[in-house]
N, C-alpha and C positions, 0 to 999 in steps of 0.2 A: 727457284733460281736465286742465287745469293747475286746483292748488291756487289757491283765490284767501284763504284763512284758515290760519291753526293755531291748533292747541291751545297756550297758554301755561302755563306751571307755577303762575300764579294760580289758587286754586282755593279754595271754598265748599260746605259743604254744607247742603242744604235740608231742612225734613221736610215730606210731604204730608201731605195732610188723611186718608190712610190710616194716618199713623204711620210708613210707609219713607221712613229717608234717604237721597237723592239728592247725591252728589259730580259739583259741577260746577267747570268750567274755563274762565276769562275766551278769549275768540278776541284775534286779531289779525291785522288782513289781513296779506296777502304781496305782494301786487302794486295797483297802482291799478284801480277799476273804479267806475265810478258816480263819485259825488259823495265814496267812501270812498279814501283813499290807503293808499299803503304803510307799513305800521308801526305803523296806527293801531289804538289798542285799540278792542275792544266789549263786549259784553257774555257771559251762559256757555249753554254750553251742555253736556251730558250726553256727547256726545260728536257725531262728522263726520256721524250720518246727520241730527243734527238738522237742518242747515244747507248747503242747496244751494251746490255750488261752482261752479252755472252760474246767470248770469243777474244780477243786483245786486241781490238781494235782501240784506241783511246783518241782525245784532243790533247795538242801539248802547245806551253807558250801562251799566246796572244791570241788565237785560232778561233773562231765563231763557227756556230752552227746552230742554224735558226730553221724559224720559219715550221715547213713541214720535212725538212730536209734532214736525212738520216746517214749514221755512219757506222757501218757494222764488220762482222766477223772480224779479219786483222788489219783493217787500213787503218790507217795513221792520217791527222791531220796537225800541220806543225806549223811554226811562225805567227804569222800575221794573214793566213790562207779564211775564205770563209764560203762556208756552204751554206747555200741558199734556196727559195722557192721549195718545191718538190726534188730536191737532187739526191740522190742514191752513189753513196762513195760502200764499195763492199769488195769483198775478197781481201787482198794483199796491198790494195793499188794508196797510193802516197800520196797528200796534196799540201804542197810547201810554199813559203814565201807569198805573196801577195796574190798569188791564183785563188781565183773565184770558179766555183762549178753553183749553176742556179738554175732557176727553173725545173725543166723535167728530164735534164739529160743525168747519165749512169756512167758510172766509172769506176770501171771492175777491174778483174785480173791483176797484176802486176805493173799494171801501168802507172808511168809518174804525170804530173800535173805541176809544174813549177814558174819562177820567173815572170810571173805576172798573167801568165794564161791563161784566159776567160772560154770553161766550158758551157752553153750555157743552148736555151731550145730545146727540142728533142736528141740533141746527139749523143752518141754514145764513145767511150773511150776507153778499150779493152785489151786483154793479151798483155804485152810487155810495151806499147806505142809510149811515147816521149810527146808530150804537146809543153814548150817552153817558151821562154823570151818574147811575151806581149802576145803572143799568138790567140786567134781565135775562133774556136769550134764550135759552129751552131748549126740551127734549121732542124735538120734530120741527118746529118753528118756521120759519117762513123770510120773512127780510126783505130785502126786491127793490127794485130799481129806484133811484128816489129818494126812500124811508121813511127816516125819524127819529124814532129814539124813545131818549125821555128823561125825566128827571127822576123816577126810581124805578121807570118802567112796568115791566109784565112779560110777556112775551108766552109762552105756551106751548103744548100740544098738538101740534098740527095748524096753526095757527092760521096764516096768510099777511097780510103787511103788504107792499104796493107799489106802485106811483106814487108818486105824491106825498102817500103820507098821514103822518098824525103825530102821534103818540101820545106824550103826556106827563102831569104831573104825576098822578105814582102811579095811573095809570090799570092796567087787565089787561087781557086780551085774552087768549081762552084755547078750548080744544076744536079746532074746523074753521072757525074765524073767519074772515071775508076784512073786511080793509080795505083800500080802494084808494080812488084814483082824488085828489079832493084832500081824502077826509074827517079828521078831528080826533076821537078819542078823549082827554077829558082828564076834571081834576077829579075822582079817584075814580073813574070810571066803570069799573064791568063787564060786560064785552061774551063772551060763550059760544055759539058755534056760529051767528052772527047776521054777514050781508053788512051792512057800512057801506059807504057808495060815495058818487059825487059831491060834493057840498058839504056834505053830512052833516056835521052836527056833536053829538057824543055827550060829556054831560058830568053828572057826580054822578047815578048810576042803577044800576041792572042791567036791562042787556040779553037777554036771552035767545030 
């Protein structure tokens, strides 16, 4: 396997939210691959396991990735985004702007990660799903298909969001929840252990 990065002598360290400092090191490819050329800076990493050197996946910017946390085949990590704990970013899926994925959750497929969105627990976040704007994915969580969710929500437990549904403005969702299909949690609403589906739309309440 041919090097497609190295390690540059730029280097930062960071402190987690544990208190341990983390000494990391800006990359820079070595060869052209994808849309990245040769020579071109990116962003740090902890060291080579963080960042596959198969596939186009790269860090660009300001971007971290520490820890035991990995990013492989063509995902993209961009901005000021950082991956942390045990976190698995793979396939296609994009993590931008100040979004954090940490711990042991996965974020696969084509999915985006932006706007300050902390994936973080065991959840999972796959398909083509959208988690943006502050929002937050934990527990055992998993957001499939074509879900979005935004504007502070928080989805935890158990809880499964997929099709096309979409949960926003500071909505929860939370336990062994299921939203699908093309319903709307928003407004406040809290939804615990309760199927939302079809055209449902759930707004300033508790559901239960």
């Amino acid at each position: 396997m041919d090097k497609k990065y190295i390690l540059t002598e730029e280097a930062k360290d960071i402190v987690l939210s544990d208190g341990l400092s983390k000494r990391l090191y800006r990359i820079m490819a070595f060869r052209d691959f994808g849309s990245v050329k040769a020579g071109q800076l990116g962003g740090f990493v902890e060291n080579e396991s963080n960042l596959s050197h198969e596939g186009e996946c790269f860090i660009f910017d300001d971007a971290v990735v520490c820890e035991n946390a990995t990013v492989e085949k063509n995902s993209l990590i961009m901005d000021n985004a950082m991956i942390l704990g045990n976190a698995k970013i793979t396939d296609f899926a994009l993590v931008v702007d100040y979004a954090i994925v940490t711990d042991n959750s996965v974020v696969s497929g084509n999915c985006q990660i932006t706007n300050n969105a902390v994936v973080k627990g065991n959840a999972q976040v796959s398909d083509n799903a959208l988690v943006c704007q502050n929002s937050i994915i934990k527990d055992k969580a998993q957001i499939e298909d074509y879900a979005e969710i935004r504007d502070n929500s928080i989805i935890s437990g158990s809880a499964v969001i997929r099709d096309n549904a979409l949960i926003m403005d500071h909505a929860i969702v939370g336990q062994s929840s299921v939203v699908e299909d093309n319903a709307v949690v928003s407004g406040n609403a809290v939804v615990m252990g309760t199927l939302v589906c079809g055209n449902m739309i759930l707004s300033k309440g508790s559901f239960e």
